[in-house]
DOZA-518598 format. One record per atom (N, C-alpha, C, O): residue number from 1; atom name; x, z, y. Coordinates in steps of 0.2 Angstrom, whole numbers, plus 5000, padded with zeros to 4 digits. Each point is the difference from the previous one (the first is absolute). Layout:
<recs>
    nr   atom      X      Z      Y
   NUM     CA      X      Z      Y
...
</recs>
This chain:
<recs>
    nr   atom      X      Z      Y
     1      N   5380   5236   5392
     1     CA   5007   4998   5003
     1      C   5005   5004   4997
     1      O   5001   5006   5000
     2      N   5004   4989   4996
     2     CA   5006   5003   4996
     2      C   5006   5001   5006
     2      O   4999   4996   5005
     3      N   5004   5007   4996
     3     CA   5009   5001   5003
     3      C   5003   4994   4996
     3      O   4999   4998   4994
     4      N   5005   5001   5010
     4     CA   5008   4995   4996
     4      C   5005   5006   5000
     4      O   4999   5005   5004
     5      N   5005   4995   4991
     5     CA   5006   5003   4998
     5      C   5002   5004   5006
     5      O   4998   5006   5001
     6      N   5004   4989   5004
     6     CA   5004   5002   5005
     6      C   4995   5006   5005
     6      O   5002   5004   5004
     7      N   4992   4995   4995
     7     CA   4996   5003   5006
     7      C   4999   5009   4993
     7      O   4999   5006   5002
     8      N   5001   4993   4993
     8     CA   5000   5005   4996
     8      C   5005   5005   4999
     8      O   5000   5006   4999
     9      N   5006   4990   5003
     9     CA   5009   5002   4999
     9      C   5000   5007   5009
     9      O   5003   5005   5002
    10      N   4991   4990   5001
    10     CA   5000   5002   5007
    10      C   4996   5005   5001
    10      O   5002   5004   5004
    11      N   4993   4997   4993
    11     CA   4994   5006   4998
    11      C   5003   5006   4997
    11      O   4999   5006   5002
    12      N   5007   4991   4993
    12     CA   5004   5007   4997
    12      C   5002   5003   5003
    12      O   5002   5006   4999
    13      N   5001   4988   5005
    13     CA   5007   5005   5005
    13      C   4995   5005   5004
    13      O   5001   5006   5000
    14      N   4996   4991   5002
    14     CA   4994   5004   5007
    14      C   5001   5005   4997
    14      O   5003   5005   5002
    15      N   4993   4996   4993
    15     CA   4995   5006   4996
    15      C   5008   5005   4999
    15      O   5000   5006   5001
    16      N   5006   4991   4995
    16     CA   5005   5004   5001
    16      C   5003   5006   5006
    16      O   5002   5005   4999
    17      N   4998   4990   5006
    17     CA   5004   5002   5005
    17      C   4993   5004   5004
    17      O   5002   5004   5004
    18      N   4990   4996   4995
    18     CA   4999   5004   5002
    18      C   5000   5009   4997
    18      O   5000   5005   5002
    19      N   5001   4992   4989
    19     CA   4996   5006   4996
    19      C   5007   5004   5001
    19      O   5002   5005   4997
    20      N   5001   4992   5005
    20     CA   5009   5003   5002
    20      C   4999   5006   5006
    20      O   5001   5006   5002
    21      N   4997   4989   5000
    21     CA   5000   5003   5007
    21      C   4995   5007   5004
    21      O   4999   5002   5006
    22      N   5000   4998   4989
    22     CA   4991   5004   4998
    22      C   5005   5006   4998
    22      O   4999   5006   5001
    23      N   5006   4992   4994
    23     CA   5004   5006   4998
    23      C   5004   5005   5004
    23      O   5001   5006   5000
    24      N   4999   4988   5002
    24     CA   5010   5005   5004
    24      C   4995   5001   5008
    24      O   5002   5003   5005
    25      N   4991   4994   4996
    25     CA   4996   5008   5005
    25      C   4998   5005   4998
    25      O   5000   5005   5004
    26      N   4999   4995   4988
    26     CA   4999   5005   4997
    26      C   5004   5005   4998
    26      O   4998   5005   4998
    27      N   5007   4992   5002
    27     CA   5007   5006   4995
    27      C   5001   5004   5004
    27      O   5000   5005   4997
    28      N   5002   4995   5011
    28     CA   5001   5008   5002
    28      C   4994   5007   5001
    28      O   5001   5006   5001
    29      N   4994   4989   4999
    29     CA   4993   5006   4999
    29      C   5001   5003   4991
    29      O   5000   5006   4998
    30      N   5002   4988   4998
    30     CA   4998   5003   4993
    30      C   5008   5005   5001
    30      O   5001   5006   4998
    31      N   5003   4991   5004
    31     CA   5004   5005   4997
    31      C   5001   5005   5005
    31      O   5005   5003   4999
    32      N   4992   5000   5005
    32     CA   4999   5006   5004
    32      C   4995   5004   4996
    32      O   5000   5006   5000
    33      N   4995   4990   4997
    33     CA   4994   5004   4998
    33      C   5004   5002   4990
    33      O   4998   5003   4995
    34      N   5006   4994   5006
    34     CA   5004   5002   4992
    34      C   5006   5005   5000
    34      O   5002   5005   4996
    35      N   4999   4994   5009
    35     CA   5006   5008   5002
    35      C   4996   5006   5002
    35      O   5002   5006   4998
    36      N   4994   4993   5005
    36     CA   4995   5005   5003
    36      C   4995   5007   4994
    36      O   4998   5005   5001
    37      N   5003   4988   4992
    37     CA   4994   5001   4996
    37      C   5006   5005   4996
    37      O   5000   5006   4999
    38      N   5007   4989   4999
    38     CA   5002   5002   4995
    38      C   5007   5004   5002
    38      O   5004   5001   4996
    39      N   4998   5001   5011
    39     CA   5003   5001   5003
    39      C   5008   4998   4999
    39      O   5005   5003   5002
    40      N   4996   4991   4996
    40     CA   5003   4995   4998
    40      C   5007   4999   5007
    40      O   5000   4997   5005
    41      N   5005   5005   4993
    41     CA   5006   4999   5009
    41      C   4997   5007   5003
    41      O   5001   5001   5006
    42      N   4996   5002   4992
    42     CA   5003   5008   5003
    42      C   4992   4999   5005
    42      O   4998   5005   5003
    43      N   4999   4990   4997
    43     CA   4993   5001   5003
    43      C   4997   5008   4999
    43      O   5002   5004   4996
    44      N   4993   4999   5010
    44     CA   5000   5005   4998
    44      C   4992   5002   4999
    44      O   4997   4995   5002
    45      N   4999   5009   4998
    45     CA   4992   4997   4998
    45      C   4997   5005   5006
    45      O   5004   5004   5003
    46      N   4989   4996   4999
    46     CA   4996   5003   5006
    46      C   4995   5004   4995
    46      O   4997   4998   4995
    47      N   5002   5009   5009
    47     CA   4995   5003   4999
    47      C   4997   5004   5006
    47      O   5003   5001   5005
    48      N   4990   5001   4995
    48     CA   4996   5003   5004
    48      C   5003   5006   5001
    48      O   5001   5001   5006
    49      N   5001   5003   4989
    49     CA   4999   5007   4997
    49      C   5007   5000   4996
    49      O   5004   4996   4999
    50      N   4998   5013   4999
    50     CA   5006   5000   4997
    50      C   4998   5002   4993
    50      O   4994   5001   4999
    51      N   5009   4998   4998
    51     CA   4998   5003   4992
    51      C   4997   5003   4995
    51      O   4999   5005   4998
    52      N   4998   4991   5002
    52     CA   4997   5007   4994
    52      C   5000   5007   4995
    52      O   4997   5004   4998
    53      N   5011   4993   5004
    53     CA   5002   5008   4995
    53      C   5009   4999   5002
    53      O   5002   4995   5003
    54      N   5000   5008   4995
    54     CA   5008   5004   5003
    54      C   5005   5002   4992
    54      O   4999   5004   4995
    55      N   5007   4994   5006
    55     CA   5003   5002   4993
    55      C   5005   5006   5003
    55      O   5002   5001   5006
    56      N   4999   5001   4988
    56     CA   5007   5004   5003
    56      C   5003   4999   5001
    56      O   5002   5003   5005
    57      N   5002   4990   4992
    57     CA   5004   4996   5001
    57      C   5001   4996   5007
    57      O   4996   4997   5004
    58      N   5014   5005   4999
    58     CA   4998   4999   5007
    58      C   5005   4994   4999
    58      O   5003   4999   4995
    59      N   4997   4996   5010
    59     CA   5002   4995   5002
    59      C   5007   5001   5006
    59      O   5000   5005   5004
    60      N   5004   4991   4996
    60     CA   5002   4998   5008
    60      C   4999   4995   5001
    60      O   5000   4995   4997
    61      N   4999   5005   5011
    61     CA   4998   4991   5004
    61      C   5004   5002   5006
    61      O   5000   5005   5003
    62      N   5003   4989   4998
    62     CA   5006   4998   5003
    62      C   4995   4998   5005
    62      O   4994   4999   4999
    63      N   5011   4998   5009
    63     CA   4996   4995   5004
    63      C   5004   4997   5005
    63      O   5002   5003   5005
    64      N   4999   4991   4993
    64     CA   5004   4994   5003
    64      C   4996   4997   5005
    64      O   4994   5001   5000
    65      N   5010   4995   5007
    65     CA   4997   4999   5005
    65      C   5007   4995   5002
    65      O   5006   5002   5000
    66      N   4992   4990   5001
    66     CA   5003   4995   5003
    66      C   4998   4996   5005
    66      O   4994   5002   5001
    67      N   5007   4995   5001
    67     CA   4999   4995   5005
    67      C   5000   4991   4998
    67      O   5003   4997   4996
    68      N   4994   5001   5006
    68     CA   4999   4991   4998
    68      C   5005   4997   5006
    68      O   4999   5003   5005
    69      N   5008   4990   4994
    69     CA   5003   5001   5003
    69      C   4997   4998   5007
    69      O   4996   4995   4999
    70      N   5006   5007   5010
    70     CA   4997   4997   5003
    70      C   4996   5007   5003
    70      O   5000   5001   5006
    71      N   4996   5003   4988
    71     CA   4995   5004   5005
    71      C   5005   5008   5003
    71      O   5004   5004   4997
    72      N   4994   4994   5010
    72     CA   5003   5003   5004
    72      C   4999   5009   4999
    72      O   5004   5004   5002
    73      N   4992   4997   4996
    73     CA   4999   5008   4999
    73      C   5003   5003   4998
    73      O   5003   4997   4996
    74      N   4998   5011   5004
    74     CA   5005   5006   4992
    74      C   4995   5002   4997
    74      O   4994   4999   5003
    75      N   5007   5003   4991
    75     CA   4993   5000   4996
    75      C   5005   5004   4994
    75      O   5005   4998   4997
    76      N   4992   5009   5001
    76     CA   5003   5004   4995
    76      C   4996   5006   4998
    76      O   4998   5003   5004
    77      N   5000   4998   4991
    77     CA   4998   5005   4995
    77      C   5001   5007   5004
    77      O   5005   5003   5002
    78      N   4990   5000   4998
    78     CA   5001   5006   5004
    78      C   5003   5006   4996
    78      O   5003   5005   5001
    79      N   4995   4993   4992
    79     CA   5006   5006   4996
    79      C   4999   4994   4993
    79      O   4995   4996   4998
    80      N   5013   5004   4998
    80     CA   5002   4996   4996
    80      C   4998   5002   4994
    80      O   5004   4998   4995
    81      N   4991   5007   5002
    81     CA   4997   4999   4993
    81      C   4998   5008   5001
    81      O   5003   5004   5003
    82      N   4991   4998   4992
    82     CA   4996   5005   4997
    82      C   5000   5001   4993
    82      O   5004   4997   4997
    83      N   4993   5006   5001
    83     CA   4995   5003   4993
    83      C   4996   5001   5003
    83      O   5000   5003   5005
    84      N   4995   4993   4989
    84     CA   4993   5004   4997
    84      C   5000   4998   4992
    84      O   5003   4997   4996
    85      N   4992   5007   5004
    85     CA   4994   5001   4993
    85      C   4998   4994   4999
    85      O   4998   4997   5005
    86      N   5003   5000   4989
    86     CA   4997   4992   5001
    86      C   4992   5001   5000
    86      O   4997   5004   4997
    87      N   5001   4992   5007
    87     CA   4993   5000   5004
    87      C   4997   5005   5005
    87      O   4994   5001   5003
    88      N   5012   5004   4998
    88     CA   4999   5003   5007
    88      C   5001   4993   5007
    88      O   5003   4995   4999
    89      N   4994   5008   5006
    89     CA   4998   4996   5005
    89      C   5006   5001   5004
    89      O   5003   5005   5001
    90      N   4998   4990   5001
    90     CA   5009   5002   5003
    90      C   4998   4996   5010
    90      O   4998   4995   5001
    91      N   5004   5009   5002
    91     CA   5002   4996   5008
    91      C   5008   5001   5001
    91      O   5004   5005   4999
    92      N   4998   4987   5004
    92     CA   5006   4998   5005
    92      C   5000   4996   5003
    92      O   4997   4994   5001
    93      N   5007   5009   5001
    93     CA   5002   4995   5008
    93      C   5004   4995   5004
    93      O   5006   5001   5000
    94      N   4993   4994   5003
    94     CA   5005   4998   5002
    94      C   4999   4997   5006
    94      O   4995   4998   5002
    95      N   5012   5001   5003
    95     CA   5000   5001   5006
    95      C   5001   4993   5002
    95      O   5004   4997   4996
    96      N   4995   4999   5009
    96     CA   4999   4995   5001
    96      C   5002   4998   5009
    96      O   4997   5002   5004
    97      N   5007   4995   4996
    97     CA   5002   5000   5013
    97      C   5002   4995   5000
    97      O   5004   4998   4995
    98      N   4994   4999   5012
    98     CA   5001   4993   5000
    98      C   5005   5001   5008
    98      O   4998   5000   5006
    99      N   5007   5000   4992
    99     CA   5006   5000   5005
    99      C   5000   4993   5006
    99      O   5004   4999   5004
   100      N   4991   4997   4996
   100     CA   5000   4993   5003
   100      C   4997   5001   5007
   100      O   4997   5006   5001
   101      N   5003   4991   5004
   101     CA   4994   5000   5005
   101      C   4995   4996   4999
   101      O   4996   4999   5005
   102      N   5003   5000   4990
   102     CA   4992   4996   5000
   102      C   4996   5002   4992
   102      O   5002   5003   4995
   103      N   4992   4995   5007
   103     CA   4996   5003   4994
   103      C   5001   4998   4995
   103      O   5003   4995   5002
   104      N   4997   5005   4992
   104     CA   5002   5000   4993
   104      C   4996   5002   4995
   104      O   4998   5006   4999
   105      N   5000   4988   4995
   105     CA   4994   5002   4994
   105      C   5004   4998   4998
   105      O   5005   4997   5002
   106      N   4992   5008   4990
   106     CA   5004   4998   4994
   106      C   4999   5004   4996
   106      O   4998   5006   5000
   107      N   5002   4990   4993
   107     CA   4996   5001   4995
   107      C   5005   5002   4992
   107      O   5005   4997   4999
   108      N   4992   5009   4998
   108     CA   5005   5001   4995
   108      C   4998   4997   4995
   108      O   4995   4996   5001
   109      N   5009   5004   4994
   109     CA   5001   4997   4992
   109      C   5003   5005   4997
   109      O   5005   5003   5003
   110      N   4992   4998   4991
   110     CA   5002   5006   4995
   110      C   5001   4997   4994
   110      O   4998   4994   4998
   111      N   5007   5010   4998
   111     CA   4999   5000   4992
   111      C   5003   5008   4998
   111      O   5003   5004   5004
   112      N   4995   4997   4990
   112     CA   5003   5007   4996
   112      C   5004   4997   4996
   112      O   4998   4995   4997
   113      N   5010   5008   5002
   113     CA   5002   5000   4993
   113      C   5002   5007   4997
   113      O   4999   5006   5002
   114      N   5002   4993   4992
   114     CA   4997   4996   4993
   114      C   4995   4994   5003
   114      O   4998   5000   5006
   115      N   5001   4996   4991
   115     CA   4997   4992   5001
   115      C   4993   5004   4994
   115      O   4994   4999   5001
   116      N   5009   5004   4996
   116     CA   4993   5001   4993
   116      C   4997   5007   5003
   116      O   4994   5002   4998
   117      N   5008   5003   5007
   117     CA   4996   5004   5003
   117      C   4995   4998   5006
   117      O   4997   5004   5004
   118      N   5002   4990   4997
   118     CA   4999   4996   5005
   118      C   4990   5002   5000
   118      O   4997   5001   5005
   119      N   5002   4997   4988
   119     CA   4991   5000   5001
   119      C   4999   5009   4999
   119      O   4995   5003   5000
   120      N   5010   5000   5000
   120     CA   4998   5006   5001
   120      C   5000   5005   5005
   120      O   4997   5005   4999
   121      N   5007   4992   5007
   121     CA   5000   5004   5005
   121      C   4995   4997   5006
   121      O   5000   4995   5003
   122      N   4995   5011   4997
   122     CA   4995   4997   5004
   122      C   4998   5001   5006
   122      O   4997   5005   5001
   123      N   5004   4990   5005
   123     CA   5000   5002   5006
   123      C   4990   5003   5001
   123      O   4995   4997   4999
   124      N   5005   5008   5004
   124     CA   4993   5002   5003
   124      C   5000   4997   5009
   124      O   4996   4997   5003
   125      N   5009   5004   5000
   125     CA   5000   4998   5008
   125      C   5009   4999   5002
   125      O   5004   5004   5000
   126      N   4995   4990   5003
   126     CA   5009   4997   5001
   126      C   5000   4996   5007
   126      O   4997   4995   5001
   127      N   5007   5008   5003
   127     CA   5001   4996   5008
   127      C   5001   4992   4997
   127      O   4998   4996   5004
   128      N   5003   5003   4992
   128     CA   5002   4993   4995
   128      C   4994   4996   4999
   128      O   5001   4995   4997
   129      N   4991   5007   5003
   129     CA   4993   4999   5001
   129      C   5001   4995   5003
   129      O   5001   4994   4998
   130      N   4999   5008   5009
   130     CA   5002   4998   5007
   130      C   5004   4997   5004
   130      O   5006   5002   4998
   131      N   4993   4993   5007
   131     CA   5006   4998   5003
   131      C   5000   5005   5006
   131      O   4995   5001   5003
   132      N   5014   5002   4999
   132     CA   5000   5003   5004
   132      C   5004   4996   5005
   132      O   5004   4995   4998
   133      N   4993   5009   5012
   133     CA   5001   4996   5002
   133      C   5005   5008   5006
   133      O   4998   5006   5001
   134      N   5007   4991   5001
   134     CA   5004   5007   5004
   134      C   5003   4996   5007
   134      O   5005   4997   5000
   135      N   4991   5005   5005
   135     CA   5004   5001   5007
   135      C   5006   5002   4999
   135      O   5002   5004   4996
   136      N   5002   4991   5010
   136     CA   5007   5002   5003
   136      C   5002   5008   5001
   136      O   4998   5004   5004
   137      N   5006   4998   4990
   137     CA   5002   5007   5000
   137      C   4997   5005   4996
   137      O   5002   5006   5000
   138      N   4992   4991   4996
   138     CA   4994   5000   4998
   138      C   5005   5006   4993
   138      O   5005   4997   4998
   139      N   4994   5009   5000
   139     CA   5004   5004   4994
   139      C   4993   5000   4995
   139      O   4995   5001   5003
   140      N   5002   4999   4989
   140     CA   4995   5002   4999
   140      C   5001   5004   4993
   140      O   5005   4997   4996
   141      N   4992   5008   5001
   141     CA   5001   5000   4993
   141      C   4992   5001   4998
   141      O   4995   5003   5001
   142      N   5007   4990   4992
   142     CA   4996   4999   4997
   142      C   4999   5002   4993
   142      O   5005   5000   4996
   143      N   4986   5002   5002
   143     CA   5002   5005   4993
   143      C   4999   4995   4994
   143      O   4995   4997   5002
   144      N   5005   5002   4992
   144     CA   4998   4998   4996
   144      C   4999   5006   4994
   144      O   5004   5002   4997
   145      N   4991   4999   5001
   145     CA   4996   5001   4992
   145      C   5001   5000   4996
   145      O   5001   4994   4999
   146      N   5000   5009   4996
   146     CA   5001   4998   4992
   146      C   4999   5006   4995
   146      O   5000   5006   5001
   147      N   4999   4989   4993
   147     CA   5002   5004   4995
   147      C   5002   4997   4995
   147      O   4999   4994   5001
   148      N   5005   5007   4992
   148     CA   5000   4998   4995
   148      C   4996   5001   4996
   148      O   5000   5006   4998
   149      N   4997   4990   4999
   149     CA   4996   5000   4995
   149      C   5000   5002   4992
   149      O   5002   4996   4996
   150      N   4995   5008   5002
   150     CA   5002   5005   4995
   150      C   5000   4995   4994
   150      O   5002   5002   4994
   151      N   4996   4993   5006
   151     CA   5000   4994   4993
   151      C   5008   4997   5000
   151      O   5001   4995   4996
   152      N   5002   5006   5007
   152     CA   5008   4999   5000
   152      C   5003   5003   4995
   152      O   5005   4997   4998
   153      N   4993   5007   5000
   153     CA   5002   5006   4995
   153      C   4999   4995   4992
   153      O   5003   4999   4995
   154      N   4993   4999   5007
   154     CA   4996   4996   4991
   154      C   5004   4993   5001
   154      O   5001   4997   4995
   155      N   5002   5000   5011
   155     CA   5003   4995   4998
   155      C   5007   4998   4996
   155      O   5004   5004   5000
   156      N   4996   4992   4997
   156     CA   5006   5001   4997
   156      C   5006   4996   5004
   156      O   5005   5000   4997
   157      N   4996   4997   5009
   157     CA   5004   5000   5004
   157      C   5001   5005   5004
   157      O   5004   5005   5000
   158      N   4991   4995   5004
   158     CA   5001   5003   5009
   158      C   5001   5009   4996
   158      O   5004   5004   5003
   159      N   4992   4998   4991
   159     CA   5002   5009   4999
   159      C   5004   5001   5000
   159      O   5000   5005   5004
   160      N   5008   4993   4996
   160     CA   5007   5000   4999
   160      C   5002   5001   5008
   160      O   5006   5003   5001
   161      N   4990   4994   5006
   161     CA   5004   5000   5005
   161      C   4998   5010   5003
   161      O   4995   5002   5000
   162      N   5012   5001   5002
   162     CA   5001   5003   5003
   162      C   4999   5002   5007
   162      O   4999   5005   5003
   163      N   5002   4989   4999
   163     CA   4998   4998   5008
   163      C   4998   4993   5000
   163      O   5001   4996   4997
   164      N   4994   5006   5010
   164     CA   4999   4994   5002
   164      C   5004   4998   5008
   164      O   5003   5004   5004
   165      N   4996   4989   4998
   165     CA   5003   5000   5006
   165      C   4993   4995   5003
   165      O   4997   4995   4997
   166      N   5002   5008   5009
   166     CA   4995   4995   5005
   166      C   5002   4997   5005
   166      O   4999   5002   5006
   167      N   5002   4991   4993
   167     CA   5006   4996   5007
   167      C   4995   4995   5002
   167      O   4997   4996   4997
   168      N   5003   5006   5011
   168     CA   4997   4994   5005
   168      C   5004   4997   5003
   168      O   5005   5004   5001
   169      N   4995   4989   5002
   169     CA   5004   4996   5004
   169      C   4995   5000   5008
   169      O   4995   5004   4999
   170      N   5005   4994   5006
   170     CA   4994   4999   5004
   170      C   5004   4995   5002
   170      O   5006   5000   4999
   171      N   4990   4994   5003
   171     CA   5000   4993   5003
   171      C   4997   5000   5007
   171      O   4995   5003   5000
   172      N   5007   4994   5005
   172     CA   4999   4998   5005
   172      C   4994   4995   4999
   172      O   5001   4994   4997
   173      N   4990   5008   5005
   173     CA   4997   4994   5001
   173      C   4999   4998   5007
   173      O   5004   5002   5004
   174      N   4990   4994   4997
   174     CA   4998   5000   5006
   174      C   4995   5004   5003
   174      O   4995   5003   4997
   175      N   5005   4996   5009
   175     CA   4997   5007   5003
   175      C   4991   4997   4999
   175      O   4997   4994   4999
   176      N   5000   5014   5002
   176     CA   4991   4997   4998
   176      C   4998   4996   5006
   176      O   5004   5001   5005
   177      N   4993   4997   4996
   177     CA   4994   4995   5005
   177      C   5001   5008   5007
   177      O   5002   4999   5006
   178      N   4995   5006   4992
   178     CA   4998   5003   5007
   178      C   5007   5005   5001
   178      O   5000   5004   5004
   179      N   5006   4995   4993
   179     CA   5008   5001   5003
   179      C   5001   4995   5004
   179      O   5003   5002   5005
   180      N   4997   4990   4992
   180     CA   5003   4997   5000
   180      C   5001   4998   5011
   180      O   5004   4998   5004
   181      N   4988   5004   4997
   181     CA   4999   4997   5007
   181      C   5004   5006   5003
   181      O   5006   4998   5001
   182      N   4994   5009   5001
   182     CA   5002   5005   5002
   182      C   5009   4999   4999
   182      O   5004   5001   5005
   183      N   4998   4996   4989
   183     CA   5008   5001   5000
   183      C   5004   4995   5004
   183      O   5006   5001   5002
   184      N   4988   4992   5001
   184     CA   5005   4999   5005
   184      C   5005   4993   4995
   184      O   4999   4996   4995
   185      N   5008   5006   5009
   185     CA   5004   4995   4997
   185      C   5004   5003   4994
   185      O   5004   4997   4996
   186      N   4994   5009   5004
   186     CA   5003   5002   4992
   186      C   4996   4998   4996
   186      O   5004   4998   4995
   187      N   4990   5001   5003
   187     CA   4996   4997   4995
   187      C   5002   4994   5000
   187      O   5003   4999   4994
   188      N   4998   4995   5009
   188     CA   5004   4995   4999
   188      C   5008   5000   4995
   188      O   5003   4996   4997
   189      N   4999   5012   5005
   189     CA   5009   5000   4997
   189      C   4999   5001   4994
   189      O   5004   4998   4996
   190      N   4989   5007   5002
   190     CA   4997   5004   4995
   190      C   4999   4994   4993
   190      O   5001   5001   4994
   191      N   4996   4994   5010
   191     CA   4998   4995   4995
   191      C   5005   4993   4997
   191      O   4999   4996   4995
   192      N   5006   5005   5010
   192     CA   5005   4994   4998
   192      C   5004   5004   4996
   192      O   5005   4997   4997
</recs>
């Protein structure tokens, strides 16, 4: 059994529009797993543990804190930059209240600039893992982990950055399944 032209013209398109479409489901996983990898926009990479080893060479890191427009909460860096040792294990913090009467999740988004220091700073543990969820009046501070990664030194971009800066936005999501019953009619305000 041969195809006519017209039924062949129609097989191509199929197969186009499906191998299309196959694509752009795939494109925000590959390009998540390509900023991740190559720390590509300030992506920043995960570790278990802190460094293997420690330079003399000390760093500063800045630490920025915004909001996504709409989410109700204040949200700011509990102190606006350090030094370390690059590959020293660094903690900060940042404070997080939710001024509203109703319960409130909400999830961060990070990048580092420099853009080219991005696969070098590597988160060990980050309130930003997680989505956080904060009762009416709710204040909390959360810590995030780090270090710089002593292979920064060998690049020929990122060696040059003097500082780094570490900026979160948080986003208002929707509240989890076992909030959402408890919040009442603020879970409804939560999610529209």
């Amino acid at each position: 059994m041969s195809l006519s032209a017209p039924q062949k013209t129609a097989a191509k398109a199929a197969g186009v529009v499906l191998v299309m479409g196959a694509l752009a489901w795939a494109a925000i996983p590959m390009y998540n797993w390509f900023c991740s990898v190559t720390g590509y926009g300030g992506t920043t990479r995960e570790a278990a543990t802190g460094a293997q080893s420690v330079l003399d060479k000390t760093i500063k890191i800045r630490f920025d804190a915004s909001l996504e427009r709409d989410m109700p909460w204040q949200f700011k860096p509990v102190q606006r930059e350090m030094e370390l040792r690059i590959g020293e294990t660094g903690l900060a913090f940042y404070e997080a209240y939710n001024p509203t009467d109703r319960v409130v999740a909400g999830t961060a988004s990070y990048n580092v600039a420099p853009f080219s220091a991005g696969s070098f700073f590597t988160k060990i543990d980050c309130f930003c893992f997680e989505q956080q969820v904060l009762q009416p009046g709710e204040r909390v501070t959360m810590p995030v982990t780090f270090y710089v990664d002593p292979e920064i030194v060998e690049d020929t971009e990122a060696k040059y950055a003097k500082a780094i800066t570490l900026s979160y936005t948080f986003h208002e999501t929707a509240l989890p399944e076992d909030y959402a019953g408890l919040a009442g009619t603020g879970a409804d305000a939560a999610t529209n």
